[in-house]
PLY file of the C-alpha trace (Angstrom):
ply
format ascii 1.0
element vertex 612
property float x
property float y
property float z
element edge 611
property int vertex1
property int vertex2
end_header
121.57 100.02 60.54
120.93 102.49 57.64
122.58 99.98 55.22
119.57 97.38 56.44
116.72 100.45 56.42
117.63 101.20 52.77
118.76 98.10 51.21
116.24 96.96 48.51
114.86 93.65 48.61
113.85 90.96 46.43
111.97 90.59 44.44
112.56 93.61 42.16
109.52 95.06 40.49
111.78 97.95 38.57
112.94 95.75 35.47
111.14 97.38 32.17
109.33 94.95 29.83
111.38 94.79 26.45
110.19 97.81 24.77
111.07 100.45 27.35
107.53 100.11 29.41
106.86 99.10 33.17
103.73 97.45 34.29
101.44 98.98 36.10
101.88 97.23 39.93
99.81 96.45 43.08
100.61 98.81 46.13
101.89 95.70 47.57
104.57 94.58 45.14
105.76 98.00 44.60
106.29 98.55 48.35
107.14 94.64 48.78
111.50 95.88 48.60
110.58 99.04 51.13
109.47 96.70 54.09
112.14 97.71 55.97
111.96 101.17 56.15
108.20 101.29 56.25
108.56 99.61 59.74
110.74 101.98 61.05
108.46 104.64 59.68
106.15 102.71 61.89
107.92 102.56 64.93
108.68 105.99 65.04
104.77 107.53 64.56
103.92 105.02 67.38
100.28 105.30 67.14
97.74 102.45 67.84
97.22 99.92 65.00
93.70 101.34 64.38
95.29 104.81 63.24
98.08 103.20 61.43
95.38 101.25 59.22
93.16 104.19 58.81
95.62 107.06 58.41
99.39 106.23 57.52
98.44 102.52 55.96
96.42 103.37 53.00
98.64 107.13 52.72
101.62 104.98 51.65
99.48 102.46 49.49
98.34 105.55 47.98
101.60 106.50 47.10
102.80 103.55 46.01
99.67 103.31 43.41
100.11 106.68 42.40
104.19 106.95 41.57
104.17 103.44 40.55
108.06 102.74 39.19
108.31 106.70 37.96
111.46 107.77 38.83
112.35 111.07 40.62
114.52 112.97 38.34
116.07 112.43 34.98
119.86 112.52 35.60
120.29 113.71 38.99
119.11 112.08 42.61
117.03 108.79 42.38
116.88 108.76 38.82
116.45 105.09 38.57
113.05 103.16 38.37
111.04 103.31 41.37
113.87 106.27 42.65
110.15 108.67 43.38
108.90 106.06 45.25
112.01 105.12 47.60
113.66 108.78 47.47
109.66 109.80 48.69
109.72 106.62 52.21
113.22 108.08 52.94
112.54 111.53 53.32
109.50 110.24 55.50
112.03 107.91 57.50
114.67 110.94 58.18
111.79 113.88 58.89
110.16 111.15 61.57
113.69 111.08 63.00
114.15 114.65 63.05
110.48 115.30 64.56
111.09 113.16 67.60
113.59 116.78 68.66
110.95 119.18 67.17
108.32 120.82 69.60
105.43 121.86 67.52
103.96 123.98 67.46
106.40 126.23 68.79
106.06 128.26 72.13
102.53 125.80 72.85
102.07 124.64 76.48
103.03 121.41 77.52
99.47 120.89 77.34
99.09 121.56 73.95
101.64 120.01 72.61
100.59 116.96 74.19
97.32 117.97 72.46
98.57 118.11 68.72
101.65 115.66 69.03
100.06 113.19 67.09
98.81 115.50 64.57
101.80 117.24 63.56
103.83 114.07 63.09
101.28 113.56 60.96
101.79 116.60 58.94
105.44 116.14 58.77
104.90 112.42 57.36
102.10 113.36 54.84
104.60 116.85 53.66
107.83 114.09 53.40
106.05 112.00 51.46
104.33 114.03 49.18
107.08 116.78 48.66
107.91 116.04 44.96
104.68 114.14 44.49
104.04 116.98 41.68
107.07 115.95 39.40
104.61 113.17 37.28
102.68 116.18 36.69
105.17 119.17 35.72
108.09 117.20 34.70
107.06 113.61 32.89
105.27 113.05 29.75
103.83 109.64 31.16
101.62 107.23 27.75
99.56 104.59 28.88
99.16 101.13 27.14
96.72 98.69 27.06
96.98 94.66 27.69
98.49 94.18 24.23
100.81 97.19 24.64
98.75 99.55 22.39
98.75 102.93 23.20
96.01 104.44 24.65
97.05 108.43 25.47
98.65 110.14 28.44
98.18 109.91 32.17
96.66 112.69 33.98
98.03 112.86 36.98
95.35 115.21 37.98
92.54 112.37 37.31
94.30 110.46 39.76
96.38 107.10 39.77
96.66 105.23 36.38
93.53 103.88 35.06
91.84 100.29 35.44
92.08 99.98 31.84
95.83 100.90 31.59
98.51 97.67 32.03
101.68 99.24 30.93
103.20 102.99 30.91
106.36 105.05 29.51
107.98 107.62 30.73
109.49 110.05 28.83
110.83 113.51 30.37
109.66 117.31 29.57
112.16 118.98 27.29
112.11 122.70 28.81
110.80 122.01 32.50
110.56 125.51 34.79
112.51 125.10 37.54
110.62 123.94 40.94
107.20 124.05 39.50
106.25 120.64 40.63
106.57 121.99 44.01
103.49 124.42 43.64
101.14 121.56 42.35
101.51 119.39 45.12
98.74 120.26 46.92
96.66 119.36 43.61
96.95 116.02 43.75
97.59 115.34 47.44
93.86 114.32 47.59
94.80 111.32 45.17
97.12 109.88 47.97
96.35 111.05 51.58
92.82 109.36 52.51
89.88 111.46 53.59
89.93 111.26 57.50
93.51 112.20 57.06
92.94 115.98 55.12
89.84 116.32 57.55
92.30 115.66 60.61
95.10 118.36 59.07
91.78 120.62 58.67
90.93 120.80 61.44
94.12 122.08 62.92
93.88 125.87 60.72
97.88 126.35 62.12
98.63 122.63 61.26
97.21 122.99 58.04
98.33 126.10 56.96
101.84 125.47 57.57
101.51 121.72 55.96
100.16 123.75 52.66
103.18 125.72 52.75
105.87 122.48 53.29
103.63 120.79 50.38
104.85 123.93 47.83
108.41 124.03 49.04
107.91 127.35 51.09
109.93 126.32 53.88
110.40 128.99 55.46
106.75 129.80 55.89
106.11 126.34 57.08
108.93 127.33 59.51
109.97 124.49 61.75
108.14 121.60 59.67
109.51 122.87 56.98
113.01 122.63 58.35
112.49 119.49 58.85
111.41 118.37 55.38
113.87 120.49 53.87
116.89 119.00 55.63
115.46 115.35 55.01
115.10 116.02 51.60
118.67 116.52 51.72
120.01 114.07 53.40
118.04 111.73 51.09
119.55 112.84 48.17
123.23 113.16 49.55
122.84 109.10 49.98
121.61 108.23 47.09
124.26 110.48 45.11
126.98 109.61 47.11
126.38 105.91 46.33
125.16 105.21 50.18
122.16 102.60 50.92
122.20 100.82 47.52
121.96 96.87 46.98
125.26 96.32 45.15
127.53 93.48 44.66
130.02 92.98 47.67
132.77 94.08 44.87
130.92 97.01 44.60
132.44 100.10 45.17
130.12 103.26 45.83
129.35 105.76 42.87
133.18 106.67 41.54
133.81 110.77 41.58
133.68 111.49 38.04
129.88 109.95 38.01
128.76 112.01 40.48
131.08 115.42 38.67
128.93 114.56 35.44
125.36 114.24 36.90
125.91 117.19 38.83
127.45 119.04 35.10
124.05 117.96 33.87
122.19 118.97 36.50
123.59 122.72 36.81
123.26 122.99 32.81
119.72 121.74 32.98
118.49 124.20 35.50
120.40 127.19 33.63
123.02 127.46 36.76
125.54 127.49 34.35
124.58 129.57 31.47
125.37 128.39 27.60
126.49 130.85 24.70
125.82 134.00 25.69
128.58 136.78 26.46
129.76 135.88 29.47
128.57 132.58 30.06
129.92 129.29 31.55
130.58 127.32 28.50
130.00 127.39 24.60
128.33 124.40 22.27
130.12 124.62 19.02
129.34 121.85 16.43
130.16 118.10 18.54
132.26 120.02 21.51
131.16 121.33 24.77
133.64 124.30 26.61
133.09 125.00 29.43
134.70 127.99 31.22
137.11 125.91 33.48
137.26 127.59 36.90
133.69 128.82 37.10
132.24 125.70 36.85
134.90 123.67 38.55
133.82 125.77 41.42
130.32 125.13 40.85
130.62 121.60 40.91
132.39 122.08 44.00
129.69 124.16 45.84
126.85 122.16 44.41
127.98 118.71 45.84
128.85 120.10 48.95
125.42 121.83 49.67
124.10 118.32 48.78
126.31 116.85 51.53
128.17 114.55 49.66
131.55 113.74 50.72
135.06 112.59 49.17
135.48 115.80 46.82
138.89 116.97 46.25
139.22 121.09 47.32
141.78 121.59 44.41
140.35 121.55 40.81
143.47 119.96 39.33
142.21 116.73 41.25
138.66 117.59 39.66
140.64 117.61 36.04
142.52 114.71 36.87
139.61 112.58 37.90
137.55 113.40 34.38
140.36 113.04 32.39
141.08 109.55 33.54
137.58 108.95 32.90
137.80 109.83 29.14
135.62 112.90 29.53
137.58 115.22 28.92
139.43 116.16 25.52
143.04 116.65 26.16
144.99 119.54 24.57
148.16 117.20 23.98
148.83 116.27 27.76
147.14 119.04 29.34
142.93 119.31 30.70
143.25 122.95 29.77
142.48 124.74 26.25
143.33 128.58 26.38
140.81 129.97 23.46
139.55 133.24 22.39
135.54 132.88 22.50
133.79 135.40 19.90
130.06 136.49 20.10
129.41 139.22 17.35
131.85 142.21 18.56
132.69 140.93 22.06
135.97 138.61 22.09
137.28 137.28 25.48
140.33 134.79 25.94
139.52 132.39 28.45
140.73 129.10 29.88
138.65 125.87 29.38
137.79 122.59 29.35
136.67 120.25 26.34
134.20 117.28 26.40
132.51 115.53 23.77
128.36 117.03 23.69
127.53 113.76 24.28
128.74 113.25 27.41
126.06 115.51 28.75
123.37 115.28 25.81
122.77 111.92 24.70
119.74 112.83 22.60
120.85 115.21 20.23
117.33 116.88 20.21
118.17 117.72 23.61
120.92 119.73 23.21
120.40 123.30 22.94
121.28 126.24 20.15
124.88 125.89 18.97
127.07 129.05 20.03
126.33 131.88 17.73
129.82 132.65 17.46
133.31 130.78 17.69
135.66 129.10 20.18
139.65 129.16 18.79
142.25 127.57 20.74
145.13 130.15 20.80
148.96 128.72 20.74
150.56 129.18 24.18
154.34 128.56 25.04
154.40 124.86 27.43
155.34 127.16 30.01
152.41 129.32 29.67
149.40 126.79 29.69
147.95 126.12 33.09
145.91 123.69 34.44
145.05 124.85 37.93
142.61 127.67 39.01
143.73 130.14 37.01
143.34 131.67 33.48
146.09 133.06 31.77
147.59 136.49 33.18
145.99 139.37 31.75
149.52 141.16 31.65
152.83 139.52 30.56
151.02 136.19 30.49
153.19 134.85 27.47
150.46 134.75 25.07
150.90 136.14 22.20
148.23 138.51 20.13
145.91 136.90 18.60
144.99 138.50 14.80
141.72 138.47 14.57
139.37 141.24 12.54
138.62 145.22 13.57
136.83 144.25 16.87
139.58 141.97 18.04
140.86 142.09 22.13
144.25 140.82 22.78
146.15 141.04 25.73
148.39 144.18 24.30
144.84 145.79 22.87
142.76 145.24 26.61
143.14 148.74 28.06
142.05 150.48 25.34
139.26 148.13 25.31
138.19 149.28 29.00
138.64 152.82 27.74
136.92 152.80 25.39
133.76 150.57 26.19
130.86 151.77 24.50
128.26 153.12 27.10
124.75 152.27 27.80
123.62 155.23 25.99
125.00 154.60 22.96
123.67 151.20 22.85
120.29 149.75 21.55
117.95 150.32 24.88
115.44 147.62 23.81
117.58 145.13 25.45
118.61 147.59 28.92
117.23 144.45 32.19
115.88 145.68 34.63
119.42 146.39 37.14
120.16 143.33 39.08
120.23 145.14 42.62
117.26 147.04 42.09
116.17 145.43 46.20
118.99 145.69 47.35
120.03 145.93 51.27
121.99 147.90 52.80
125.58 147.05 52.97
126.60 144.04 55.39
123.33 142.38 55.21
122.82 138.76 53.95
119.27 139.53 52.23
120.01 137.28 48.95
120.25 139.23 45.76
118.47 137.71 42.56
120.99 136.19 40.18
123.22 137.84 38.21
122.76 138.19 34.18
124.99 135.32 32.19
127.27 138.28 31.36
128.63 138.46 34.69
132.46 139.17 35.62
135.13 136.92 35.72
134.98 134.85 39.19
138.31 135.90 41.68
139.97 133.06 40.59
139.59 133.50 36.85
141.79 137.00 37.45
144.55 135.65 38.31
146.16 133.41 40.96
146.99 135.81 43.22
143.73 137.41 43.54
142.01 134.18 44.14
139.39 134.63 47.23
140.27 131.12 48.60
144.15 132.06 48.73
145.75 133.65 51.79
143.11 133.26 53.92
144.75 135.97 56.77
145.01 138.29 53.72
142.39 141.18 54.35
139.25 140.27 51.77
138.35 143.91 51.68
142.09 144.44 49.79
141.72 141.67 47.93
139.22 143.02 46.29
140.35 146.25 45.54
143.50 144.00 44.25
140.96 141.72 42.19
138.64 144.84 40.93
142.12 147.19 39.66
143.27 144.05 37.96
140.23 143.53 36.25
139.47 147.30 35.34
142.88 147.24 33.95
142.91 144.21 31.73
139.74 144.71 30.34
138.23 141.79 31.56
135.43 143.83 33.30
133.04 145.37 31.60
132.27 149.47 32.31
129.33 151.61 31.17
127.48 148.74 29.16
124.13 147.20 30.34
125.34 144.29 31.65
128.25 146.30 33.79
129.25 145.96 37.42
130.62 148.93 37.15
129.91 152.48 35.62
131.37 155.94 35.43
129.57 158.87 37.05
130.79 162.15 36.97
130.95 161.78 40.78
132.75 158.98 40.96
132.88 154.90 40.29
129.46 153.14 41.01
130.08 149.45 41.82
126.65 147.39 42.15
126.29 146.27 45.09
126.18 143.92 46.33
126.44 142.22 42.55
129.80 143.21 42.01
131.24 141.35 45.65
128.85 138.20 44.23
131.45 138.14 41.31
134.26 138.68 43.23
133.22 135.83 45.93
129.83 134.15 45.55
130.62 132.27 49.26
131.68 134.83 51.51
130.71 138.30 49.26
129.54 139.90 52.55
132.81 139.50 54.29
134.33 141.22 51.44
132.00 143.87 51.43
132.18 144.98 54.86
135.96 144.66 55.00
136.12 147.08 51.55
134.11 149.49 53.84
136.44 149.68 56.58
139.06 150.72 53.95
137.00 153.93 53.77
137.59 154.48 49.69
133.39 155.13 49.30
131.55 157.99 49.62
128.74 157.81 52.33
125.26 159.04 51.69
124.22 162.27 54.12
122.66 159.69 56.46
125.87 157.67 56.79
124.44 154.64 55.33
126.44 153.16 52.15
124.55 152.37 49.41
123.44 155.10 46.78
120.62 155.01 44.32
121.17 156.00 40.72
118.83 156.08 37.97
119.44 154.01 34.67
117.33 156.44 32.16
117.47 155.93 27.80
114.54 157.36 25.79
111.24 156.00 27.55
112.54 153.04 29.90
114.10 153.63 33.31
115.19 151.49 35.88
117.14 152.52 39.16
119.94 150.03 40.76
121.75 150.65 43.90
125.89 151.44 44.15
128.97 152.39 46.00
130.27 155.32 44.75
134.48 155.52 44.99
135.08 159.00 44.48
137.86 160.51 42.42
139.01 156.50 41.58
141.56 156.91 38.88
143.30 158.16 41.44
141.92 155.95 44.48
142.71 153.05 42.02
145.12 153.46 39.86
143.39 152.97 36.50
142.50 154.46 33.53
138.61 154.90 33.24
136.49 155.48 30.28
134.14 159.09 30.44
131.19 159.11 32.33
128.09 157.26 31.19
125.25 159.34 30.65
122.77 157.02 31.14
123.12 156.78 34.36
122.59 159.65 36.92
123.38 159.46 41.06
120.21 160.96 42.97
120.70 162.78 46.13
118.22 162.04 49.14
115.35 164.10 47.89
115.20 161.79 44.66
116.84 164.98 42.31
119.86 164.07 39.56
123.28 165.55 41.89
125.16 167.73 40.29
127.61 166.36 37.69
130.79 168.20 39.12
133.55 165.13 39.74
134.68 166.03 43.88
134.63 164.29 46.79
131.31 165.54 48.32
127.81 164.69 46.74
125.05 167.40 48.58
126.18 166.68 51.70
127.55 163.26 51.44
130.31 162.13 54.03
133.70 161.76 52.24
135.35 159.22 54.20
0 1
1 2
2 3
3 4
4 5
5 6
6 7
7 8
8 9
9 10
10 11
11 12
12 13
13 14
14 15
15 16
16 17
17 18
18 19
19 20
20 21
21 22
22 23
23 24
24 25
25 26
26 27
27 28
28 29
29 30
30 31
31 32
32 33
33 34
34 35
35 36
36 37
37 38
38 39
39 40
40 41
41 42
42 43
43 44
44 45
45 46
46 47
47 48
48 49
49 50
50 51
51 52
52 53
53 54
54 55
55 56
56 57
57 58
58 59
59 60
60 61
61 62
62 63
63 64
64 65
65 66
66 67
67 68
68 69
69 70
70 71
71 72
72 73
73 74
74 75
75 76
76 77
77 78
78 79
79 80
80 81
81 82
82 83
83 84
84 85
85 86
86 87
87 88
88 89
89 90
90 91
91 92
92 93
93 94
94 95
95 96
96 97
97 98
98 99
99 100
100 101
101 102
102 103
103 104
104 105
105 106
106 107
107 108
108 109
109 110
110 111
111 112
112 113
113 114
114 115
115 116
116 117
117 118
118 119
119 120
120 121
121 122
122 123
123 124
124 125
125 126
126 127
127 128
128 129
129 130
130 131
131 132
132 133
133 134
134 135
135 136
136 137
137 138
138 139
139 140
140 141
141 142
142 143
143 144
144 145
145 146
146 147
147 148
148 149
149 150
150 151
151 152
152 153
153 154
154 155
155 156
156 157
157 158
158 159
159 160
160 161
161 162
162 163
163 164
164 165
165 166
166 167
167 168
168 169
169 170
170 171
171 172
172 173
173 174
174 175
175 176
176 177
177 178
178 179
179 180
180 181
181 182
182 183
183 184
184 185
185 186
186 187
187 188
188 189
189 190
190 191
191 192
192 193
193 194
194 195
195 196
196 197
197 198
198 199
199 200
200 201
201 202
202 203
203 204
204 205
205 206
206 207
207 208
208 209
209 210
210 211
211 212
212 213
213 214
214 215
215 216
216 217
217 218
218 219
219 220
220 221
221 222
222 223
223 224
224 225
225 226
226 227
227 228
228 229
229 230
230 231
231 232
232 233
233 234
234 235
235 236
236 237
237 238
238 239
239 240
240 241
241 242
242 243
243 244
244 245
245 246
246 247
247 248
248 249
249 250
250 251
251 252
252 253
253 254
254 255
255 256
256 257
257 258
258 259
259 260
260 261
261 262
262 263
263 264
264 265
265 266
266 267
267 268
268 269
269 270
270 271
271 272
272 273
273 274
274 275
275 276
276 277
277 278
278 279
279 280
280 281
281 282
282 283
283 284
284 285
285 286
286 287
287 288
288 289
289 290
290 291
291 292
292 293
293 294
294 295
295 296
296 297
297 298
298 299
299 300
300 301
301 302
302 303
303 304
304 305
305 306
306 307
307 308
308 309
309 310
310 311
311 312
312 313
313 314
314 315
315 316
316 317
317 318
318 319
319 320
320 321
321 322
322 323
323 324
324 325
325 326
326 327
327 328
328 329
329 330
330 331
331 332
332 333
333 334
334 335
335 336
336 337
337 338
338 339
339 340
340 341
341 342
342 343
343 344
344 345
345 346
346 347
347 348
348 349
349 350
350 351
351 352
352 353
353 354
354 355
355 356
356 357
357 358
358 359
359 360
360 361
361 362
362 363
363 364
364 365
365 366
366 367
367 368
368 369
369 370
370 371
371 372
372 373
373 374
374 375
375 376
376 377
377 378
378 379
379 380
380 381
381 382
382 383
383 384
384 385
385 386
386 387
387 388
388 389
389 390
390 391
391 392
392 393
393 394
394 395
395 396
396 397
397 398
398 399
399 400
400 401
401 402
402 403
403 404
404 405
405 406
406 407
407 408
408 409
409 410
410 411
411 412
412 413
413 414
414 415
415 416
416 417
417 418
418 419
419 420
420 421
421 422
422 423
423 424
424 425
425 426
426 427
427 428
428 429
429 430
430 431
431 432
432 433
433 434
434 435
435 436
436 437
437 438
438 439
439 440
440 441
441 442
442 443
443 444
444 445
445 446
446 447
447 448
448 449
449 450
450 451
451 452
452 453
453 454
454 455
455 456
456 457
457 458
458 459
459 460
460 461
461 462
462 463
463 464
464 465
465 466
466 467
467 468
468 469
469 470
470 471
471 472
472 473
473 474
474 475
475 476
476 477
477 478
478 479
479 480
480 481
481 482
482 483
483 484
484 485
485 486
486 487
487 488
488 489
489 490
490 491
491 492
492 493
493 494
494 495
495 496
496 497
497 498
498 499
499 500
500 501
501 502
502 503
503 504
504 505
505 506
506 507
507 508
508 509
509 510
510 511
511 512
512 513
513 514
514 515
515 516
516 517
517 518
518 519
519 520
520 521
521 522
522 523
523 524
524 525
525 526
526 527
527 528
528 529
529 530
530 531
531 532
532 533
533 534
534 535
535 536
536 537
537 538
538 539
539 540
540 541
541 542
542 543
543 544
544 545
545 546
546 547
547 548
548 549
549 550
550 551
551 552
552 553
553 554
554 555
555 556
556 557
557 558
558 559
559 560
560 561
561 562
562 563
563 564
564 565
565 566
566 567
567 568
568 569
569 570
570 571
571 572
572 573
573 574
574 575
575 576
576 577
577 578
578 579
579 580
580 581
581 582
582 583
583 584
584 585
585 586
586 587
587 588
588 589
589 590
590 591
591 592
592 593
593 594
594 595
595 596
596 597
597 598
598 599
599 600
600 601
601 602
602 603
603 604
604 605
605 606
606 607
607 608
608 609
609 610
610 611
């Protein structure tokens, strides 16, 4: 049945003339291929033929005139011609199906929901169809050409549909697009598409309206139930298109092979800055022709991206995620293995990581495109056969096999990593201009599942990038709350965390150990960070505040600037811990409850704080 809704028919109106440009096309031979679904979109508003001519009728002729054959993204869900168009009648089709279980508005009478039925299906149509209808605007770079293909300037999408005089357009894509932006100038051009007794209908509805304003900009949880609904067919949308689902394809056809999908969704994160590129602490390094990429982290990304897409067939193990690029020639080999183990320097900070290699081109065909080489350098380091692994893990921090690496006066090996970690230079003694505001500054109280904003590229390694056996997804009956004391002591004493610098987790107070919270459980498990957090409480190794509550407030202070972020505070923790900590940082003071520095005596009791 779905195979039949969104099949595309002959003819096809989505083959480019020659030089790269589409014709402009009639409503009717653009939406000629979508007959199918447009009659189930039909079926399920079930209004008289008289509304369907004057309200939904010239809406999706609207659409069709306005989106012509642009497609809906550059390298990620309907990215072919016409994808905006299509990707736009089957979020319609799928919010339809989920309105027919909806009551809207909630909590009305049966009386008035009787009352508004037909209006709010309305809504939810108009707020599917339109939901990305601000992409030509914020994202595209759309030039217009006359009958004999002579340019004639860009579209403004603004102005409304492509001009009279217009016969052919380009489409080229914004270099440095903000993320989501389209979503907020919806409502600009929605007067282009929906037709006048339609808006006046949504007006006059003030609830109806509001929440269809608030669908239109992607605030769905303001638009509350309608815009569950348009979120979740959104979704299901682009699950089927990027799982290969509802396509016209030979009967030899097979759908969209794994390692497709792995690289549109590589470009995708990179695009949107998801995985951070050469910076200290980042998810992969440009040097010269060569892409590396931190191999864990965004393994794991990949991973948790397709999944909250909803696509289906992806291996759990990243090995199989190796294995599948590699026999797809996109990855560079080291001899017979996916894995490179490499020292990555950025000015004075060196890290040995393991990664993966691909050819820049994989993911930047236009070199223009690509971004600032890495300031810095990427050396594969010799490892013993025995020692190079191609799982989850990077190599041991401790009696890992490697051997030092020489390198210059700022050089970290794995013999030279504790005195790294005690002896990381503090916040104080470092240039304030570039001190961030701290990433918790909001944060909630301990247990709740308030998101955080994201963390800085400099983040920690990720569980499994300790070491296998502190690898969140491992021993699943093992208690998460020790497995992160396990995970945070192995990191403190390898040096792979950083302590007292501005992009820390973690800093020394003469009080105790102040862990961010809850950005330092993010790094340890970005899934299940809470569960980890409240099971680390129940261990009873933090201090409480006088109230009893968990989370402390400390005040980040250098010259002029001051920030404030919020901690846990392990007291006495070379001892709770076992590990060798650097001195105190003295840029950043605990306060007690009346907002006043505590004293900066090292003991188990702050004021009147609960030692537990």
């Amino acid at each position: 049945m779905l195979g039949r809704l969104f099949r595309r028919d002959s003819p096809r109106v989505d083959v480019p003339s020659p030089d790269g440009c589409f014709l402009i096309n009639t409503p009717e031979a653009l939406l000629a291929s979508h007959a199918h679904i447009i009659a189930a979109i039909r079926g399920m508003a079930g209004v008289p033929d008289s509304h369907w001519n004057t309200l939904y009728h010239p809406l999706i002729d609207g659409l069709a005139r306005f989106v012509q054959q642009l497609p809906a993204s550059e390298a990620h869900h309907h990215a072919a011609p016409g994808g905006l168009l299509r990707h736009a009648l089957e979020v319609a089709l799928e919010a339809m199906k989920l309105r027919r279980g909806a009551l809207l508005p909630p909590g009305a009478s049966a009386e008035e929901l009787a009352r508004l039925q037909d209006v709010w299906s309305y809504a939810c149509i108009t707020a599917a169809l339109l939901h990305d209808i601000g992409k030509p605007l914020a994202d595209q770079r759309i030039t217009l050409f006359g009958p004999e293909q002579a340019s004639i300037g860009l579209w403004s999408p603004i102005d409304g549909p492509m001009p009279l005089q217009a016969r052919y357009y380009r489409v080229e894509f914004v270099a440095k697009r903000r993320y989501r932006r389209h979503e907020r100038l919806s409502p600009l051009l929605a007067g282009h598409i929906v037709p006048a007794q339609g808006l006046h209908w949504l007006a006059s509805e003030p609830e109806v309206m509001d929440t269809w304003l608030a669908a239109l900009q992607g605030e769905y949880e303001a638009a509350g139930p309608l815009g569950a609904i348009v979120a979740k067919a959104d979704g299901l949308s682009v699950a089927r298109d990027l799982s290969g689902g509802g396509k016209v394809q030979l009967p030899t056809a097979r759908t969209r092979p794994l390692s497709e999908r792995l690289i549109t969704a590589l470009r995708y994160l990179l695009a949107q800055d998801e995985l951070p590129l050469n910076r200290r602490g980042a998810a992969g390094f440009l040097v010269n022709e060569d892409l590396w990429l931190v191999s864990k982290r965004v393994l794991d990304a990949l991973k948790e991206h397709l999944a909250r897409e909803g696509q289906t067939g992806v291996p759990s193990r990243n090995d199989r995620l190796m294995d599948e690029l590699q026999q797809h020639g996109l990855l560079i080999p080291n001899q017979d293995h996916a894995i490179w183990t490499c020292e990555v320097r950025i000015g004075d900070w060196t890290q040995r990581l393991t990664l993966l290699r691909m050819e820049a081109s994989a993911i930047w065909s236009n070199p223009e495109r690509r971004p600032a080489p890495l300031d810095g350098a990427v050396i594969p380091v010799d490892v013993a056969p025995g020692d190079v692994m191609d799982t989850d893990t990077t190599v041991e921090a401790a009696g890992g096999g490697c051997p030092p690496v020489s390198t210059d006066a700022n050089r970290v090996t794995l013999d030279s990593r504790h005195e790294h970690a005690e002896h990381a230079e503090p916040i104080g003694a470092q240039d304030y201009t570039d001190l961030p505001l701290p990433y918790d500054i909001e944060a909630p109280e301990a247990g709740t599942k308030t998101p955080a904003p994201a963390p800085s590229t400099a983040d920690l390694p990720h569980a499994g990038e300790a070491s296998a056996r502190n690898t969140p997804q491992d021993d699943e009956d093992e208690d998460a709350g020790r497995r992160f004391v396990a995970w945070l002591k192995d990191n403190i004493a390898s040096g792979r965390v950083e302590i007292n610098t501005v992009n820390a987790r973690l800093h020394v107070l003469p009080q105790g150990l102040a862990l961010i919270s809850p950005g330092i459980f993010r790094d340890f498990d970005s899934v299940r960070w809470d569960k980890a957090q409240k099971r680390f409480q129940k261990m009873k190794l933090h201090l409480k505040r006088p109230d009893g509550t968990n989370i402390w407030t400390c005040r980040v202070a250098k010259d002029r600037k001051q920030s404030r972020i919020k901690v846990m505070l392990i007291p006495e923790p070379e001892s709770a811990l076992g590990v060798k900590l650097p001195s105190p940082n003295p840029a950043v003071s605990l306060l007690t409850e009346d907002g006043t520095e505590a004293p900066n005596e090292s003991k188990k009791q702050v004021g009147n704080g609960q030692a537990v």
